[in-house]
N, C-alpha and C positions, 0 to 999 in steps of 0.2 A: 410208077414207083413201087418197088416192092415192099410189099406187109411186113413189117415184125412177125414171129411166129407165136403164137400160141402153147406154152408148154403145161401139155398134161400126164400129170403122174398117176397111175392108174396101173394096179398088177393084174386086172383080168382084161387080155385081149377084144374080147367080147365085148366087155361094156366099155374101151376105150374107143370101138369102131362105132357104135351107136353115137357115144359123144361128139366123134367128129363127122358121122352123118349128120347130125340134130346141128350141128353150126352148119354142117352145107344146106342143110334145109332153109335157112333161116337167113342162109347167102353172106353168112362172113367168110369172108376171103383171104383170111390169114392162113398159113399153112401151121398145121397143127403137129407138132412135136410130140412122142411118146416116153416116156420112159418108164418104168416100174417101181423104181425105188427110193427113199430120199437119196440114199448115196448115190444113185446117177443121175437126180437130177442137181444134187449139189455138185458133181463131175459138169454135168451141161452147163448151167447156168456156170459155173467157173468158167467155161471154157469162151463163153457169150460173151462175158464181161471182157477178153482179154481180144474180144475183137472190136477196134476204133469206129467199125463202121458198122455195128449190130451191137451193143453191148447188153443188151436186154429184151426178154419178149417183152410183147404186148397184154399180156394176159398169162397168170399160172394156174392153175385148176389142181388143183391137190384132190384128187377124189378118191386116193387111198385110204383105205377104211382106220379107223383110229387105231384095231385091235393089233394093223401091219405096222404102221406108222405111226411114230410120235408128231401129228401134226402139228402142236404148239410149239416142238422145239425146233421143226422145218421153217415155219414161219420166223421164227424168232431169227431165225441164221438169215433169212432171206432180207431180212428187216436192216441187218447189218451189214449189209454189203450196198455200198453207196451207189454203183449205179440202177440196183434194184428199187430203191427208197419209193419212187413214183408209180411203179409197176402195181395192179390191183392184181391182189391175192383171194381165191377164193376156196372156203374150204366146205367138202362136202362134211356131214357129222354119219356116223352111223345108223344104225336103224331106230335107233333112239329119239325120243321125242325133241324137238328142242327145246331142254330145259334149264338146271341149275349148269351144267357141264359147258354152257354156252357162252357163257360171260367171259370167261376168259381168253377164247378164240375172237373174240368181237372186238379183245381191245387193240389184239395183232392182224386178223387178215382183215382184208375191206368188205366182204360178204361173206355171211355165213347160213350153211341152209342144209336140210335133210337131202342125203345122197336120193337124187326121182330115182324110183324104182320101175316108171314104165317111161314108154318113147313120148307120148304126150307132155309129160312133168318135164322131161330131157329137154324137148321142144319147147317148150314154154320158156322154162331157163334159159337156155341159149339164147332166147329171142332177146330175153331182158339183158344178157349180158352183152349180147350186140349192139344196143340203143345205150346200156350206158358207159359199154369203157371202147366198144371198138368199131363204131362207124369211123375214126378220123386216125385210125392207130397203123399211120404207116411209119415206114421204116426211117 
């Protein structure tokens, strides 16, 4: 059976192909969706939902940096669109600690955590988000 896919929003190429080495490392098997921006991934995700027999990924990764992206108000939109509702959001925060700024990303996506800045952090992450949204996350 095929996987749901995985969509990550991320504007630098670069750290988008690390991301989806570090889940092939780690052997999730969903195929991993790119896009850069929130308007294209609000274009994708529209376009997901309007399909009967895919209407949702498995997994969103917003690792666009705060400064590109309003990532509270991405979440927020993601939050209202019903067949997303069950779908685990997860948002990078900038290079910033995490602190006061965190509270209110925590009460919209399902995890929230400092963008890893090396392959090890990337690895490590992926691993956890493999054990807990997507060992069983087929289509």
């Amino acid at each position: 059976m095929e996987k749901k896919p995985i969509l990550l929003i991320e504007i630098e190429q670069a750290y988008a192909d690390l991301v989806k080495l570090a889940f092939e490392q780690v052997q999730v098997r969903n195929p991993i969706d790119i896009v850069s921006s929130d308007r294209e991934a609000i274009k994708y995700l529209t376009f997901l939902m309007s399909k009967p027999e895919r209407n949702s990924p498995a997994l969103i990764v917003l690792a666009i940096l705060p400064q590109i992206c309003n990532q509270s108000r991405m979440v927020r939109w993601i939050r209202q669109q019903p067949p997303l509702l069950g779908v685990p959001c997860v948002v990078f925060s900038g290079n910033e600690p995490l602190g006061e700024n965190r509270a209110p990303r925590e009460l919209i996506c399902d995890y929230y955590v400092q963008k890893p800045r090396d392959f090890g952090e990337l690895l490590a992450l992926a691993s956890r988000l493999r054990e807990r949204w997507l060992l069983d996350a087929a289509a």
